[in-house]
N, CA, C and O atoms as CSV, one atom per row, in Angstrom:
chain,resi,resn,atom,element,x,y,z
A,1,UNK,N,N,-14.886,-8.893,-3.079
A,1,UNK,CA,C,-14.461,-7.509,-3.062
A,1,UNK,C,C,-14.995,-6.826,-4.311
A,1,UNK,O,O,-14.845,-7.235,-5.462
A,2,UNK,N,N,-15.681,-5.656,-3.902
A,2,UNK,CA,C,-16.282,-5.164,-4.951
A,2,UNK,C,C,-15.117,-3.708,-5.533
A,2,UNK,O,O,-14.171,-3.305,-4.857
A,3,UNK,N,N,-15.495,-3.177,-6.822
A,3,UNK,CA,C,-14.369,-2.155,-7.463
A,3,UNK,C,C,-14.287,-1.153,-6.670
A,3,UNK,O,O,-15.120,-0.717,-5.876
A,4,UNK,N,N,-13.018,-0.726,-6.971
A,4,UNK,CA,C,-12.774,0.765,-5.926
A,4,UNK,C,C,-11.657,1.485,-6.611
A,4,UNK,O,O,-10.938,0.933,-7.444
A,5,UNK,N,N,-11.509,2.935,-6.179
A,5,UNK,CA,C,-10.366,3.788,-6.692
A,5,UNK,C,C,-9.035,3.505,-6.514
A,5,UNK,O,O,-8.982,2.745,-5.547
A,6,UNK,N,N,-8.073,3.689,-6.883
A,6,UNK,CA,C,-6.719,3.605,-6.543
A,6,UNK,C,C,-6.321,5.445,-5.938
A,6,UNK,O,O,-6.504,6.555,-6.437
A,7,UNK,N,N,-5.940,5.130,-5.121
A,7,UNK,CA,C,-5.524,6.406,-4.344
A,7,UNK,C,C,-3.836,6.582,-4.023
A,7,UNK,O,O,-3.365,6.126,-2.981
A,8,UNK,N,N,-3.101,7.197,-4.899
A,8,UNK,CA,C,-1.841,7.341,-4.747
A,8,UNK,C,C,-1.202,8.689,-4.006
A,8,UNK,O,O,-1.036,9.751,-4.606
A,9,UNK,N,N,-0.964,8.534,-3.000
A,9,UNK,CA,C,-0.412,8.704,-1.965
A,9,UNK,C,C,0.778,8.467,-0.877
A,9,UNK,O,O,0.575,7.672,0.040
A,10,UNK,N,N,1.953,9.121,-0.973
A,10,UNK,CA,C,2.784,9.067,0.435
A,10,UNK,C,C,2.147,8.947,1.725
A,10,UNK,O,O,2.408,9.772,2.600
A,11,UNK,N,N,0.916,7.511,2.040
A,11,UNK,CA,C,0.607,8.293,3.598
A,11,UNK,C,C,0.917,7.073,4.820
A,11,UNK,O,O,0.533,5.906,4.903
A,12,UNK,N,N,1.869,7.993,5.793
A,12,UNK,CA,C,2.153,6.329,6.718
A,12,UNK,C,C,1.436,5.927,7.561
A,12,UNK,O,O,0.593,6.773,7.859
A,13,UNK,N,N,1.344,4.848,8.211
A,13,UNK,CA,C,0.421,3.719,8.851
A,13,UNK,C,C,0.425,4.487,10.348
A,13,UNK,O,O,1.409,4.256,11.050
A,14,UNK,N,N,-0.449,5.246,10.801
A,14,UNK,CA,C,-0.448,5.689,11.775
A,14,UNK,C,C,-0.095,5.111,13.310
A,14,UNK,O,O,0.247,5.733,14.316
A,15,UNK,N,N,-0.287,3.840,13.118
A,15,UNK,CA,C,0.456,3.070,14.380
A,15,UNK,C,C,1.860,2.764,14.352
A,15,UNK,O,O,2.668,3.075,15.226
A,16,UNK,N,N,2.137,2.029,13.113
A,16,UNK,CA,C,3.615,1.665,13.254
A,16,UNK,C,C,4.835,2.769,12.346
A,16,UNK,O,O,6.043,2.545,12.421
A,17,UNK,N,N,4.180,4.102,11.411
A,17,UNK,CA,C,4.776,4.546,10.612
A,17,UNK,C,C,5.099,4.170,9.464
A,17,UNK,O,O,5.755,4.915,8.736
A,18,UNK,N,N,4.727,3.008,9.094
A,18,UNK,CA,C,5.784,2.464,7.985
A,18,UNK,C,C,4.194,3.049,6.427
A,18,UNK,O,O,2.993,3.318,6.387
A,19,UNK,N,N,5.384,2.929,5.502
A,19,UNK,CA,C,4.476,4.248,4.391
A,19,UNK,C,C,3.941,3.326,3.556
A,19,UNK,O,O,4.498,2.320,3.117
A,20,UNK,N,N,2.564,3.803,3.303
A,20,UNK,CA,C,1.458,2.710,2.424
A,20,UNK,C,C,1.424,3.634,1.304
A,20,UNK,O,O,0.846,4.711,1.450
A,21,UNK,N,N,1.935,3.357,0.287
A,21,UNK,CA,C,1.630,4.164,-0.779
A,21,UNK,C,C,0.361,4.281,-2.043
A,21,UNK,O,O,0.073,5.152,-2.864
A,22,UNK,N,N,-0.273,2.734,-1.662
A,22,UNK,CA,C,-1.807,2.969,-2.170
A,22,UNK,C,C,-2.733,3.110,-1.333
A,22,UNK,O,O,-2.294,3.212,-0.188
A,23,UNK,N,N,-3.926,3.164,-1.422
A,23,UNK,CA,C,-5.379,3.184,-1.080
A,23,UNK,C,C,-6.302,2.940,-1.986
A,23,UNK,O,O,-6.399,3.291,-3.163
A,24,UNK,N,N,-7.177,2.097,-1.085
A,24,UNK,CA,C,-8.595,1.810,-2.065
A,24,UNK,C,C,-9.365,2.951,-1.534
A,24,UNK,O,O,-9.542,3.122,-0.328
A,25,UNK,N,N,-9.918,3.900,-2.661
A,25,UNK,CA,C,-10.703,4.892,-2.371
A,25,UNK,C,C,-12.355,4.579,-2.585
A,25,UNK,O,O,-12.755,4.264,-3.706
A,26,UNK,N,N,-13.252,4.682,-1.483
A,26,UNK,CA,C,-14.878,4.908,-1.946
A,26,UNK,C,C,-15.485,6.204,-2.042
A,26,UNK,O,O,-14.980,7.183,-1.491
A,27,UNK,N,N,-16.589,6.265,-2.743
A,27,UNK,CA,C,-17.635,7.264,-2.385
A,27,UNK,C,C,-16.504,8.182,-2.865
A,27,UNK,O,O,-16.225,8.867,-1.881
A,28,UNK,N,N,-15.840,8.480,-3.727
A,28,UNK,CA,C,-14.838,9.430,-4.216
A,28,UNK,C,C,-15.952,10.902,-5.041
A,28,UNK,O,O,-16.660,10.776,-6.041
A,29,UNK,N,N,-15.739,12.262,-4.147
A,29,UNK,CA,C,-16.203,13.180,-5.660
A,29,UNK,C,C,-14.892,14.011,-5.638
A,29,UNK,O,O,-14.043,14.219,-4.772
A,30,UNK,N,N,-15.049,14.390,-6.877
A,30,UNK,CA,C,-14.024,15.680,-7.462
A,30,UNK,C,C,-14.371,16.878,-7.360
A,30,UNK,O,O,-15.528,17.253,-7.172
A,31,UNK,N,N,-13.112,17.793,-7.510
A,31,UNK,CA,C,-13.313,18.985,-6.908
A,31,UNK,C,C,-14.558,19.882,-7.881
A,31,UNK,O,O,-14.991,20.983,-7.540
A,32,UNK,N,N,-14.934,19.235,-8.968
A,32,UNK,CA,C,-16.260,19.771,-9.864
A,32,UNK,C,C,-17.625,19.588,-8.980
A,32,UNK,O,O,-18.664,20.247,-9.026
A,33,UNK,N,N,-17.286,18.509,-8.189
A,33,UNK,CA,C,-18.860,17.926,-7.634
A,33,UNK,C,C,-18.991,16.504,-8.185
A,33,UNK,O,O,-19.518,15.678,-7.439
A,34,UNK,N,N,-18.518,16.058,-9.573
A,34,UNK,CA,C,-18.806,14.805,-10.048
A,34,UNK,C,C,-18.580,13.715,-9.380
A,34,UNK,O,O,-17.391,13.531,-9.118
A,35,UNK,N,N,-19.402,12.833,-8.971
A,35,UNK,CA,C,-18.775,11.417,-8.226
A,35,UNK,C,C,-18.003,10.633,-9.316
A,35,UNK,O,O,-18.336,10.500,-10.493
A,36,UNK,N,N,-16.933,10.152,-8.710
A,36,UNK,CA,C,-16.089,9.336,-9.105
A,36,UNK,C,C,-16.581,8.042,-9.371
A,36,UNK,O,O,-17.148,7.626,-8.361
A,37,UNK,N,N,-16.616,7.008,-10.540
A,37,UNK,CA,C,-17.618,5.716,-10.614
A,37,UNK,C,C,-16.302,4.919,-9.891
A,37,UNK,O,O,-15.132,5.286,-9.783
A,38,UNK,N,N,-16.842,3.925,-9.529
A,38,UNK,CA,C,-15.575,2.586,-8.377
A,38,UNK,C,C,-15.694,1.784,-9.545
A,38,UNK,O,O,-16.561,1.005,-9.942
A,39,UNK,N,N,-14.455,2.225,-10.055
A,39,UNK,CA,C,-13.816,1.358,-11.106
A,39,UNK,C,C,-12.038,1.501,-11.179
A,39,UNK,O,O,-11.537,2.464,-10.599
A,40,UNK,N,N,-11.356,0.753,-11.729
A,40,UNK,CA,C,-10.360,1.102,-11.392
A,40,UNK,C,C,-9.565,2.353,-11.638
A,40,UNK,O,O,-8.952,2.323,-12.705
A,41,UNK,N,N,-9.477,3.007,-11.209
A,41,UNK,CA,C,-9.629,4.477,-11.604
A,41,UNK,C,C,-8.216,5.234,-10.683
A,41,UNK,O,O,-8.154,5.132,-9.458
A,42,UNK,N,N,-7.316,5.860,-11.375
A,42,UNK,CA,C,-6.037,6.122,-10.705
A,42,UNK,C,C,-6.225,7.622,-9.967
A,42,UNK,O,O,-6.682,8.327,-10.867
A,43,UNK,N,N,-6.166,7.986,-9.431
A,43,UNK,CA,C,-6.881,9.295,-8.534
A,43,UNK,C,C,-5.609,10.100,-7.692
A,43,UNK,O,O,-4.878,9.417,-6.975
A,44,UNK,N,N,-5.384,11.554,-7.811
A,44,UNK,CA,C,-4.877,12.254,-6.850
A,44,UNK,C,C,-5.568,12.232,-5.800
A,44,UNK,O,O,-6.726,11.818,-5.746
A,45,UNK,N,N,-4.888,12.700,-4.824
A,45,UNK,CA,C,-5.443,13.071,-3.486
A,45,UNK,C,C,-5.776,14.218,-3.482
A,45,UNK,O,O,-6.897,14.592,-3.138
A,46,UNK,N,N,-4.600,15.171,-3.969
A,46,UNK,CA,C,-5.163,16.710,-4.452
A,46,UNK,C,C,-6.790,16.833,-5.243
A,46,UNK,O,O,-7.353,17.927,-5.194
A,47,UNK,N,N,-7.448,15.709,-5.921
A,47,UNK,CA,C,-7.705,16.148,-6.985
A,47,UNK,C,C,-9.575,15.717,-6.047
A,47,UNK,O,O,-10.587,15.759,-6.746
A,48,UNK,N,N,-9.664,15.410,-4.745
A,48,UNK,CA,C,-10.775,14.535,-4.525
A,48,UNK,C,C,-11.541,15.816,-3.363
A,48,UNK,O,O,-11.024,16.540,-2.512
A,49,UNK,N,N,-12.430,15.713,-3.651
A,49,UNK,CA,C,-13.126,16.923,-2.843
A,49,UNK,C,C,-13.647,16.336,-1.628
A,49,UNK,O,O,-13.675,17.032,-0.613
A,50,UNK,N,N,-14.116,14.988,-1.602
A,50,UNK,CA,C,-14.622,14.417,0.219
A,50,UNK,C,C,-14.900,12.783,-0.766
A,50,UNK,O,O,-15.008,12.564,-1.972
A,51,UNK,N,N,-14.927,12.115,0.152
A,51,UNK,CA,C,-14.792,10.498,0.198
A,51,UNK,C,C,-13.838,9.957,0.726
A,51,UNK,O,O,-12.934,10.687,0.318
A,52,UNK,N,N,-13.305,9.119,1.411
A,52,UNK,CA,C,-12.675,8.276,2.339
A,52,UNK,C,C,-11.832,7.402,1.626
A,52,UNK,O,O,-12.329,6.889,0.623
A,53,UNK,N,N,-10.586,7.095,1.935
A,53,UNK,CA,C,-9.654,5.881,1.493
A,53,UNK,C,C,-9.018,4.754,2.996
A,53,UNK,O,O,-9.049,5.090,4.180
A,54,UNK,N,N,-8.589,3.663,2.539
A,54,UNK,CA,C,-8.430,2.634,3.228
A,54,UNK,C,C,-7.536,1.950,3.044
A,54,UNK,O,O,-7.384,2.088,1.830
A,55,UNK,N,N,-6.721,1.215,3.400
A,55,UNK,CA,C,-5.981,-0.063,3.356
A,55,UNK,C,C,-5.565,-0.759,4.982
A,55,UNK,O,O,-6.174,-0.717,6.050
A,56,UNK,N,N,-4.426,-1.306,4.638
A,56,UNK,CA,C,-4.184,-2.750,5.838
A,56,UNK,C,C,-3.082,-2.774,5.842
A,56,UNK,O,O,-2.514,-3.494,5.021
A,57,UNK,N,N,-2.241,-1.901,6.880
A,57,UNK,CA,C,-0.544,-1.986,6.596
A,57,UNK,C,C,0.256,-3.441,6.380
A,57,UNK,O,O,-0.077,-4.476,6.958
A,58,UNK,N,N,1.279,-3.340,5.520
A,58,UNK,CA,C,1.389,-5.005,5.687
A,58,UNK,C,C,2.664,-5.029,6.476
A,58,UNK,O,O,3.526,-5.789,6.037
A,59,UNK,N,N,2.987,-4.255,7.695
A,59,UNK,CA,C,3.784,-4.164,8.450
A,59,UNK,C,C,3.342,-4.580,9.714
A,59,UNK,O,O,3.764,-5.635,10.189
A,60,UNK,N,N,2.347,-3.704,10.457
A,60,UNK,CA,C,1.436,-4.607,11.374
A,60,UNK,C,C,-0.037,-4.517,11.604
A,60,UNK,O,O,-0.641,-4.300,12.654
A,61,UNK,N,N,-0.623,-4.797,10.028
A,61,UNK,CA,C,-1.720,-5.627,10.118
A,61,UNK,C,C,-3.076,-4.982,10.429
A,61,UNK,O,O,-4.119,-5.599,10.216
A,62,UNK,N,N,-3.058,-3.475,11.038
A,62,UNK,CA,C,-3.955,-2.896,11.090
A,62,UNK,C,C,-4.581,-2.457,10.033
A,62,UNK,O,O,-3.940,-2.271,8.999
A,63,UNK,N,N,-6.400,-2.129,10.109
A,63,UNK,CA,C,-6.828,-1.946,9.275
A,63,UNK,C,C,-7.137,-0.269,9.171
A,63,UNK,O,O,-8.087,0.062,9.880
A,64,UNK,N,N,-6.469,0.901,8.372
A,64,UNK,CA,C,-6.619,2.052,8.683
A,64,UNK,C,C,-7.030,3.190,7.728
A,64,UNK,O,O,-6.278,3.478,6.797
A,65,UNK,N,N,-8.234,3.874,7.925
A,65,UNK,CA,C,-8.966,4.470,7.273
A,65,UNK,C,C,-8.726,5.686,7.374
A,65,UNK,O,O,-8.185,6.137,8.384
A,66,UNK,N,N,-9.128,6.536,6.222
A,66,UNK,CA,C,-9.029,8.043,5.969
A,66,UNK,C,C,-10.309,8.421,5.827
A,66,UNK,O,O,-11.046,7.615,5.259
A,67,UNK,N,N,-10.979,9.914,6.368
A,67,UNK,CA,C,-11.806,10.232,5.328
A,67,UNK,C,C,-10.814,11.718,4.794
A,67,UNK,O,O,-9.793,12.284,5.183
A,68,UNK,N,N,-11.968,11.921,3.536
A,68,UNK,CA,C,-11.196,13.025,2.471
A,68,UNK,C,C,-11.585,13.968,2.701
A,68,UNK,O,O,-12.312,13.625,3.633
A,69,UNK,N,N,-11.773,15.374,2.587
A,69,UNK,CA,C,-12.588,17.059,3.046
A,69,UNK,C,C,-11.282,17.641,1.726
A,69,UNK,O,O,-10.067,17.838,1.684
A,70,UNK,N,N,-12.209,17.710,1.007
A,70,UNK,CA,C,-10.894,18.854,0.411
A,70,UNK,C,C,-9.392,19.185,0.000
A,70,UNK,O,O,-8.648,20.165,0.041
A,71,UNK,N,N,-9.320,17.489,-0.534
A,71,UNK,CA,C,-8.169,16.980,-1.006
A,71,UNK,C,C,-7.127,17.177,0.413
A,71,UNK,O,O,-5.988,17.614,0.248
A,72,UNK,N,N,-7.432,16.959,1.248
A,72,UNK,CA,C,-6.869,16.767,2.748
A,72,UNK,C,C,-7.179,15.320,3.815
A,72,UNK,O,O,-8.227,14.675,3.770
A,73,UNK,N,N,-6.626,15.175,4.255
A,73,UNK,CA,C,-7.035,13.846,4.812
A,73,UNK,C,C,-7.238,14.378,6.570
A,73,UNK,O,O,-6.570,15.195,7.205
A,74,UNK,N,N,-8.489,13.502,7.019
A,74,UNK,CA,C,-8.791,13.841,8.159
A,74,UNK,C,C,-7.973,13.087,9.230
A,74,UNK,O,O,-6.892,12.593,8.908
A,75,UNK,N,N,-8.530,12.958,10.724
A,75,UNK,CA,C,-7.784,12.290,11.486
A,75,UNK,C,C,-8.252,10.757,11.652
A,75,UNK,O,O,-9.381,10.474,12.055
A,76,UNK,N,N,-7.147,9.653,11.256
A,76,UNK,CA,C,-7.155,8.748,10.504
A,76,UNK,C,C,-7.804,7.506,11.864
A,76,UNK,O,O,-7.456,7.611,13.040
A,77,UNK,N,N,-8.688,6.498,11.395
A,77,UNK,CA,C,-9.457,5.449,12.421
A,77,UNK,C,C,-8.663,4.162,11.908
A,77,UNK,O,O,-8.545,3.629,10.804
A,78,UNK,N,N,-8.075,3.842,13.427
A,78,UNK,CA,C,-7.456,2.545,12.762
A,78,UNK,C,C,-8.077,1.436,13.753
A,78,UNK,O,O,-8.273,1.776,14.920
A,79,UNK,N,N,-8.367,0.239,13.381
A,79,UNK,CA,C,-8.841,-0.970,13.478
A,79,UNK,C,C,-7.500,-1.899,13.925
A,79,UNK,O,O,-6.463,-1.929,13.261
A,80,UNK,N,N,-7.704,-2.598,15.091
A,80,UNK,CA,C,-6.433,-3.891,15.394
A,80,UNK,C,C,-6.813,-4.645,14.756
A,80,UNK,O,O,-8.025,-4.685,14.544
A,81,UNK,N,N,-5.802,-5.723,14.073
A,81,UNK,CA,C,-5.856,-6.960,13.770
A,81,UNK,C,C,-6.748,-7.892,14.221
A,81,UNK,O,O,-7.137,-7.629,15.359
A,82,UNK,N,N,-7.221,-8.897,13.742
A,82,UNK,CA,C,-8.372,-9.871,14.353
A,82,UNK,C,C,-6.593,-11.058,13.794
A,82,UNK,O,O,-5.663,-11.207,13.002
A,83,UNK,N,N,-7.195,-11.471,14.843
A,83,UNK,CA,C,-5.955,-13.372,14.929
A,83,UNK,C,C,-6.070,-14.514,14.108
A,83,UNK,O,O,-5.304,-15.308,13.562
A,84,UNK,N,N,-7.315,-14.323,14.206
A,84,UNK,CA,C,-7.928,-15.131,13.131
A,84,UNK,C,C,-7.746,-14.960,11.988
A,84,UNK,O,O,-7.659,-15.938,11.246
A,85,UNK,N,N,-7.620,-13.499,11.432
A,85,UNK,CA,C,-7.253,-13.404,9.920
A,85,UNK,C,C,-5.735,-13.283,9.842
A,85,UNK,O,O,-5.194,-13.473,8.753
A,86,UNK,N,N,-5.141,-13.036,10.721
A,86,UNK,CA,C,-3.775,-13.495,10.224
A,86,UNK,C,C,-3.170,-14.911,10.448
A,86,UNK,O,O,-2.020,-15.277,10.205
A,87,UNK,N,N,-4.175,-15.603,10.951
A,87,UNK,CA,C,-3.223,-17.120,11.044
A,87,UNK,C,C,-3.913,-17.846,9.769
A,87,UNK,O,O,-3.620,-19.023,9.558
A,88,UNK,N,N,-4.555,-17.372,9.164
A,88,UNK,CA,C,-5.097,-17.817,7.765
A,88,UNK,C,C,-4.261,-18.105,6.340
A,88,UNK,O,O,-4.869,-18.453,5.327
């Protein structure tokens, strides 16, 4: 796993509801234009002008993505579980 943003956020797991309060953020810029370097780096949501955040509810297991537009979050792509990685 390579470095990424910390994205702090109230946002819930679009399948089951239950509330993920981080995200690993990529490809992060700010509302200046500056790209954000992927380091560990603590980040508003307000504060991100377009780049995408991610995580893996640990409720059920899906893998569910954001992208960013304007410190807004778009309509969110979620991924099912593979079986294999949870009997691991």
């Amino acid at each position: 796993m390579g470095l990424y943003n910390y994205i702090k956020t109230k946002t819930e797991c679009p399948n089951c509801h239950t509330r993920i309060d981080g995200w690993q953020g990529k490809m992060l810029v700010d509302k200046l234009g500056y790209h954000l370097l992927d380091g560990f780096m603590k980040v508003k949501l307000g504060d991100i002008k377009f780049g995408e955040m991610h995580n893996v509810c640990k409720n059920c297991h899906y893998f569910v993505k954001y992208r960013i537009r304007n410190g807004s979050l778009g309509k969110p792509k979620i991924e099912k579980p593979v079986k294999s990685r949870l009997s691991k």
